[in-house]
N, C-alpha and C positions, 0 to 999 in steps of 0.2 A: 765569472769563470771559476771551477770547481779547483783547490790548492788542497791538495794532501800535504803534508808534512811530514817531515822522516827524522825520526832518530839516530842519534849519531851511532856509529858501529853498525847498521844496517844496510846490506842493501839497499844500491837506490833504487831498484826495480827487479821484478822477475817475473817473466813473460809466462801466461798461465800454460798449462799444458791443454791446447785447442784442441786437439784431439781425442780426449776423452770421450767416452760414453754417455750421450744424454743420460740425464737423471730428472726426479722429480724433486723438482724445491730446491735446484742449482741452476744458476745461467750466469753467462760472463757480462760484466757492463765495462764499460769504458772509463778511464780516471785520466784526468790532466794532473802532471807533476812537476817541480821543478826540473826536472829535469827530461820532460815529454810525455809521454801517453806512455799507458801501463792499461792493460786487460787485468780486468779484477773480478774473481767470483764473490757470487751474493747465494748467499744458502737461506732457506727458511723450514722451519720442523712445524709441523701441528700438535697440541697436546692436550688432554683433557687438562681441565682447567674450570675459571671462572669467567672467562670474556672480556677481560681486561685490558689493556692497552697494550698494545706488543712489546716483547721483551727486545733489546737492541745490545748486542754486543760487538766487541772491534773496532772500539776507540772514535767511538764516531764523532764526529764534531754537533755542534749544535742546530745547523740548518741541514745536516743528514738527517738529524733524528727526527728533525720537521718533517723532510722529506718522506718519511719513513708511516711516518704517521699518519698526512695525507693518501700515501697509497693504502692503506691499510682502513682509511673512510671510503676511498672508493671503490675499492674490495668489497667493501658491506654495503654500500649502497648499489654493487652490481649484481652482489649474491646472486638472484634470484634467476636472473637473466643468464647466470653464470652455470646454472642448473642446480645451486643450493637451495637448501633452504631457508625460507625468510629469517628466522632467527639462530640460523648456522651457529653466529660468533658468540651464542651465551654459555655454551657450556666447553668450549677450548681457551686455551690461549698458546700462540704465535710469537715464536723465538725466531729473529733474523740475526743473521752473523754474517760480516766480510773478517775472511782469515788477515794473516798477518796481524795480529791485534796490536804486535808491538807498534805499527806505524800507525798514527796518526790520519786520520781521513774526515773531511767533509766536502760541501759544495752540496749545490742540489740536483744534480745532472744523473744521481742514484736513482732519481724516483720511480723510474719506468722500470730499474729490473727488480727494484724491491718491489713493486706490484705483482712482477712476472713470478717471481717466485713464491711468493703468496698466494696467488691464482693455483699454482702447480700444485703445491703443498695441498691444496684445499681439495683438487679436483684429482687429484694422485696423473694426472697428466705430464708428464717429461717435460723441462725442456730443451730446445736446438740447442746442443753443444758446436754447431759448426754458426750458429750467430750468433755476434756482441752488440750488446746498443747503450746508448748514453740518449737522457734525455729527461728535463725538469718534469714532474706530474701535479694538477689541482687537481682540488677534493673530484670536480666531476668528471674527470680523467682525460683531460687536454694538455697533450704534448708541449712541455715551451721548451724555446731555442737554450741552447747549452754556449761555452766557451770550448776554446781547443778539438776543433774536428778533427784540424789538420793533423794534432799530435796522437789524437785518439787510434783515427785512421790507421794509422802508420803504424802503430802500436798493434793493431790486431792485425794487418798483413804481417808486419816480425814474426806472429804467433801464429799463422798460419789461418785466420781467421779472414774469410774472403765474403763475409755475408754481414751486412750492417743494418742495425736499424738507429732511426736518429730524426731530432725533430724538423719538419717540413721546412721551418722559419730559417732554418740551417742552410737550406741549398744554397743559398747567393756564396755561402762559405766555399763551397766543391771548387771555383775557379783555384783556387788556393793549394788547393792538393794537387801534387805532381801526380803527371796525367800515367805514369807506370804504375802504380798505387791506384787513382782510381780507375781506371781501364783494367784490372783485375778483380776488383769489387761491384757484387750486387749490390746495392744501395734501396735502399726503402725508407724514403721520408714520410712519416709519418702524421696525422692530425690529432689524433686521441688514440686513449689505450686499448678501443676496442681493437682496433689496426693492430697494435705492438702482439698481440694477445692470439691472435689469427696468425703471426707470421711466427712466433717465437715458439709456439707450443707443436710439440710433435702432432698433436691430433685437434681436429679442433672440438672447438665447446658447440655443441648442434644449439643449444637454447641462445647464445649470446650472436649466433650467426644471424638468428631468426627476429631477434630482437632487435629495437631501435637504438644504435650507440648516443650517447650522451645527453640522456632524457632526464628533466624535471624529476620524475617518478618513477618510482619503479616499472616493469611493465605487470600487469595482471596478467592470471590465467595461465601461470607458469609452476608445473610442479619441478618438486625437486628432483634430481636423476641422479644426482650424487648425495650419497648417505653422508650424514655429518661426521666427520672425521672421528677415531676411535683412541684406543693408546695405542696399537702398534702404527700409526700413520707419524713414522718417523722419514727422514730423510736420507740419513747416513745409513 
């Protein structure tokens, strides 16, 4: 189960503003807290660069920045599929940020929107401001079951957030959530991130539609439709 931590004189929560304007290389995830679910944005920027390992700021704990780093292998080993090109990651490197840096944050249940917004960042693609998801990610980008649905849930209905995404292994959890809470929510359990990737991004990716999700190898025979990222492929 994912445990943020809070500093004292902080804030024990503040519901993101769900209504905002999709963006690229922004999308809301899901955080369990001592004191219940909290919507939390995940930002990622592109930048020229050397290829490097991604940059991780916002107090991340140590199984986030796992986290973090597994979405960011299966980013490169979906590239191609994704409509990059094969060796996209050698001349950028990739800043991810969760605000609030003063609080403390880990768990692995990041991993699916730190991919999501990596994906974004890469493909200049938006993504859905009106869905949040929580959800562990492996290198070959299969969804594992998270802790705190219930508090997740709950937390993005407060915020105005009626569209979920979250891992398949999960559903036996739904009896658990009060039926006015989920009887308001779309729900989409998930198996891999080609799924999260399809539902989260405003448009979809034609190459990753057409390709096999969660393959040994890459697929051949796929050019790239997106040019490798530049210096103005910023975020903000």
């Amino acid at each position: 189960m994912d445990v943020f931590g809070h500093s004292s004189g902080i804030a024990k929560y503040r519901d993101s503003l769900a209504h905002e304007k999709s963006e690229v290389g922004l999308a809301l995830g899901l955080a369990w807290t001592e004191v219940g679910g909290q919507v939390l944005s995940t930002e990622a920027t592109v930048m020229d660069g050397k290829g490097g390992k991604p940059l991780l700021t916002g107090k991340l704990g140590e199984v986030m920045q796992e986290s973090a780093q597994a979405a960011w292998s299966y980013i490169r080993s979906r590239g191609p599929a994704m409509g990059l090109a094969r060796d996209f990651y050698r001349n950028i490197d990739i800043h991810v940020h969760l605000p609030e840096g003063a609080i403390p944050k880990d768990g692995p249940s990041a991993g699916i929107t730190m991919a999501t917004v990596i994906a974004s960042a890469l493909t200049r693609i938006p993504v859905r401001r009106d869905v949040a998801m929580t959800g562990e990610i492996t290198l070959r980008g299969k969804v594992l079951p998270i802790g705190g649905l219930k508090e997740k849930m709950m937390a993005a209905h407060r915020s105005g957030v009626f569209e979920i995404i979250f891992p398949k292994d999960n559903e036996k959890d739904l009896a658990d959530i009060p039926e006015n809470i989920r009887g308001a929510m779309k729900l989409h359990p998930v198996d891999n991130m080609d799924e999260v990737l399809r539902i989260a991004l405003e448009r979809p990716l034609v190459a990753l539609a057409a390709a096999p999700a969660q393959t040994d190898s890459l697929p051949e025979g796929l050019t790239a439709s997106v040019p490798p990222p530049a210096q103005d492929r910023v975020t903000q």
